[in-house]
N, C-alpha and C positions, 0 to 999 in steps of 0.2 A: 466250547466243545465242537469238535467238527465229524461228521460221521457220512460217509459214502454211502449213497442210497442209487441202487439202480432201478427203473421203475420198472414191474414186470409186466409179461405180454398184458394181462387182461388184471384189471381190477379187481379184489375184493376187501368185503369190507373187514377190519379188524373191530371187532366193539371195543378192546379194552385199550386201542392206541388214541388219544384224544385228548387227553389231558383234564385238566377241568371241565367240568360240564358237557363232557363228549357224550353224555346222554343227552343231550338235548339232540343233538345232529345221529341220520342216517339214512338211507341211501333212496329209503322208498314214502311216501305220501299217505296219509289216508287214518284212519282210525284205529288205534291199537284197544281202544273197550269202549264199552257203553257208559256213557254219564252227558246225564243233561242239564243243563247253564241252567241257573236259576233266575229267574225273573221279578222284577221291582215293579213298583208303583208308576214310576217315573217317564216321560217319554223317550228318554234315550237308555238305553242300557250296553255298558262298557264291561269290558273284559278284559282285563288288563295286569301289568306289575309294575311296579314303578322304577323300572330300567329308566335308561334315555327315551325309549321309543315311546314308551309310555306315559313319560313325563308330559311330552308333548302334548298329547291329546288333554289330559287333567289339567294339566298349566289354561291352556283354553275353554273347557267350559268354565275352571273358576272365575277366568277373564271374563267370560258372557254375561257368567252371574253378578259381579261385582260392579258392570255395568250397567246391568240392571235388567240383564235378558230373563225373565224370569220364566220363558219357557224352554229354558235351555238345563232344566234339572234333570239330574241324573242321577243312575244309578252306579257304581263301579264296586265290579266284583273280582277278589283278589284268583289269579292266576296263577298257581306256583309253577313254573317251568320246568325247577328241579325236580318238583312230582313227577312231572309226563301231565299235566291236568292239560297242555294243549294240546293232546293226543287222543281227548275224551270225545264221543264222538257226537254232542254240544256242539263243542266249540270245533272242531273241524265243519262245522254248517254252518259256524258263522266264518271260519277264516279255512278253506282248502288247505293251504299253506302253513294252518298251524305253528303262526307267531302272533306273539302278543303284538298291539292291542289290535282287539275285532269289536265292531258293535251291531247294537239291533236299535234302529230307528224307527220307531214304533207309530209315528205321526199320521202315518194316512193309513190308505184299506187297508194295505197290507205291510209289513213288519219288511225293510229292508236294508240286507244287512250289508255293511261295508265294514274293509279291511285295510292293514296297512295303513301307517299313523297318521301319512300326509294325505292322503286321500280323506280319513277320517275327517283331517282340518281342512281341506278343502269343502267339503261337504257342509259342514258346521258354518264355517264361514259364508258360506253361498247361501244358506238357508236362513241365516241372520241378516247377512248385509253386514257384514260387520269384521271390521281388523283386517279388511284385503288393500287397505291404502287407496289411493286414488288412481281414480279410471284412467288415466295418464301413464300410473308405471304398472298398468298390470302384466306386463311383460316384464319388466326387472321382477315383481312381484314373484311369476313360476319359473324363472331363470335360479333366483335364489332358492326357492323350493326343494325344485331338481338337485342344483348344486349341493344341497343337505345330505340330499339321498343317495348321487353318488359319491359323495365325499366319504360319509360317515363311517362305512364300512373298511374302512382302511384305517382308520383311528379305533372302531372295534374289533372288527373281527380280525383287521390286521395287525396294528401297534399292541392295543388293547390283551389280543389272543396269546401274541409270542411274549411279550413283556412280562406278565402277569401271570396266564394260565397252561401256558405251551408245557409239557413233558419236564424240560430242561433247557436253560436258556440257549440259545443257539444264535450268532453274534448278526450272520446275514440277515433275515427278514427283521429282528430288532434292526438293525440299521436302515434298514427298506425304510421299514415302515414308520420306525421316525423320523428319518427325512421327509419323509411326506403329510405326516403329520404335521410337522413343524413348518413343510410349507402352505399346508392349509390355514394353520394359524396367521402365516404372514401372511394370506390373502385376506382374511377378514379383518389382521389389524389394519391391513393397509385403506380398507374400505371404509372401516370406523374412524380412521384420523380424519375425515371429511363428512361423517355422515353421523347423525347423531342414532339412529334409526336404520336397518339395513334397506329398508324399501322407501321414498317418498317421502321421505320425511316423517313418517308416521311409524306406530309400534303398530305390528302387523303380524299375522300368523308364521313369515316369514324369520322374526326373532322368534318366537316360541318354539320353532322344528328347530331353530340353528342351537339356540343355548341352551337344552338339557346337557347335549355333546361337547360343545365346544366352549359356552362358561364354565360348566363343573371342570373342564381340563384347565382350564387358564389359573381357574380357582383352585387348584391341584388338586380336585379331587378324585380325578383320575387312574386307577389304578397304582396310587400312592407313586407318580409320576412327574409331579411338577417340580422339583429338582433337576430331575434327567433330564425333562425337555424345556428346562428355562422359560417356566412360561411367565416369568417378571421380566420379561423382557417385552410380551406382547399389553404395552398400556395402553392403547385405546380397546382394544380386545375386552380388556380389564375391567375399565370403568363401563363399558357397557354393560357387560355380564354383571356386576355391581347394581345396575341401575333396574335391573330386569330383577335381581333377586332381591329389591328392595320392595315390591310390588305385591301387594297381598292375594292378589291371585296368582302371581307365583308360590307365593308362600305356601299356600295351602294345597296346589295343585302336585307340588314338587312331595306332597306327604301323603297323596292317596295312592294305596296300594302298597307303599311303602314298607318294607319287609327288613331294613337294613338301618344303622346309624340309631342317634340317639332314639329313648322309646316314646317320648311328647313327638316328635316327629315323623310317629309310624301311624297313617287311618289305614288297617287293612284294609277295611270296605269303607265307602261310603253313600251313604243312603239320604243323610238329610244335610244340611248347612249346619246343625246341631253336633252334630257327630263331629265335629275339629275338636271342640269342649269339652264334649265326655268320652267320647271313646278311641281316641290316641290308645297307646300301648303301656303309657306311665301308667294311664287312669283304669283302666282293664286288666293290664298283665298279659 
């Protein structure tokens, strides 16, 4: 479909042009009600959905835990976006920006809070010592980081947006933006044909920000996209994202907050190491 758009002098906003989830986006910052975050036991408390972004941060404390960090418990409580809950103004104190995931790091005198996923991992990891690879590549170590962050967004909000949730398909930006998609894949497959690990040889927080994004896509689970974008094509990509989702802290990490897909595979919240056993979605409803 091709449709002529000329932009006018001055911008406003339309609420109902957006497509999917165009309630989530608009033009101004700040709290649209009163509601406040609730609070666990546990020293860290997350706020979260188990999007990609989200993933991330859950993928790594189950990593902390499973390694045996055992003051790295937490609490995760579920976000619905679609509500407007990141609108609440909770959580606008814990994240201005009002996206998922934001937390409260409860450790010292005072309760502080960080936002934004990579940041989350970076903080987690620096406070453990733990999954940042060796003192040698920590420069490849926030090179890849970065590269996550600004990659991602063109695989979401760009491929991801027009593909799947845009108005009606429209053939330009689909074409944009999988071009670019599919050349972000061939940078990373081309980096896993030599590298078992994307940093140092080591599994590092550096895979966990990369593969909620770019395994689920390889593993087509992408916006029912892995046809389109030939992602058998990218095999060292593959067997990585394989080898990450073999890992029981993925496992588990990839199903908090979980709101989507099979119902054993859904912890809305989770509170204790217990909760994977009993309260999934099969076992609750």
């Amino acid at each position: 479909m091709t449709e002529t758009y000329t932009p006018p002098n001055v911008w406003t906003w339309d609420k109902e042009n957006g497509g999917a989830w165009a309630s989530l986006n608009r033009p101004i910052a700040g709290a649209t009600h009163d509601k406040e975050l609730p609070v666990g036991e546990h020293p860290f408390q997350l706020y979260s959905l188990g999007t990609p972004n989200g993933v991330k941060v859950t993928v790594l404390f189950e990593e902390l835990l499973e390694a045996g960090y055992s003051d790295a418990e937490y609490d995760a409580w579920l976000i619905r976006i679609g509500d407007g809950d990141q609108f609440g103004s909770g959580f606008v104190a814990a994240n201005p920006n009002s996206k998922i995931p934001a937390m409260w790091d409860m450790t010292g005198e005072k309760p502080v809070r960080v936002f934004e996923s990579v940041a989350i991992m970076m903080h987690l990891a620096e406070k453990f010592d733990a999954f940042q690879g060796p003192k040698s590549a920590r420069a490849e170590l926030l090179s890849w980081l970065m590269w996550q962050m600004g990659s991602a967004p063109f695989l979401g909000g760009g491929f991801g947006h027009f593909y799947a949730y845009a108005p009606y398909p429209m053939e330009y930006p689909i074409n944009r933006y999988a071009m670019e998609t599919k050349r972000q894949l061939d940078v990373l497959d081309k980096h896993l044909a030599e590298n078992e690990w994307m940093v140092g040889g080591e599994y590092t927080i550096a895979d966990m920000a990369i593969w909620p994004w770019y395994g689920r896509t390889v593993m087509g689970e992408s916006y029912d996209a892995g046809e389109f974008l030939s992602v058998h094509e990218y095999t060292h990509l593959l067997a990585w994202a394989e080898r990450i989702a073999a890992r029981p802290g993925a496992v588990r990490g990839k199903m908090v907050n979980r709101t989507s897909g099979e119902p054993h595979e859904q912890l809305w919240e989770r509170h204790s190491a217990k909760d994977f056993l009993t309260k999934t979605q099969d076992k609750i409803g």
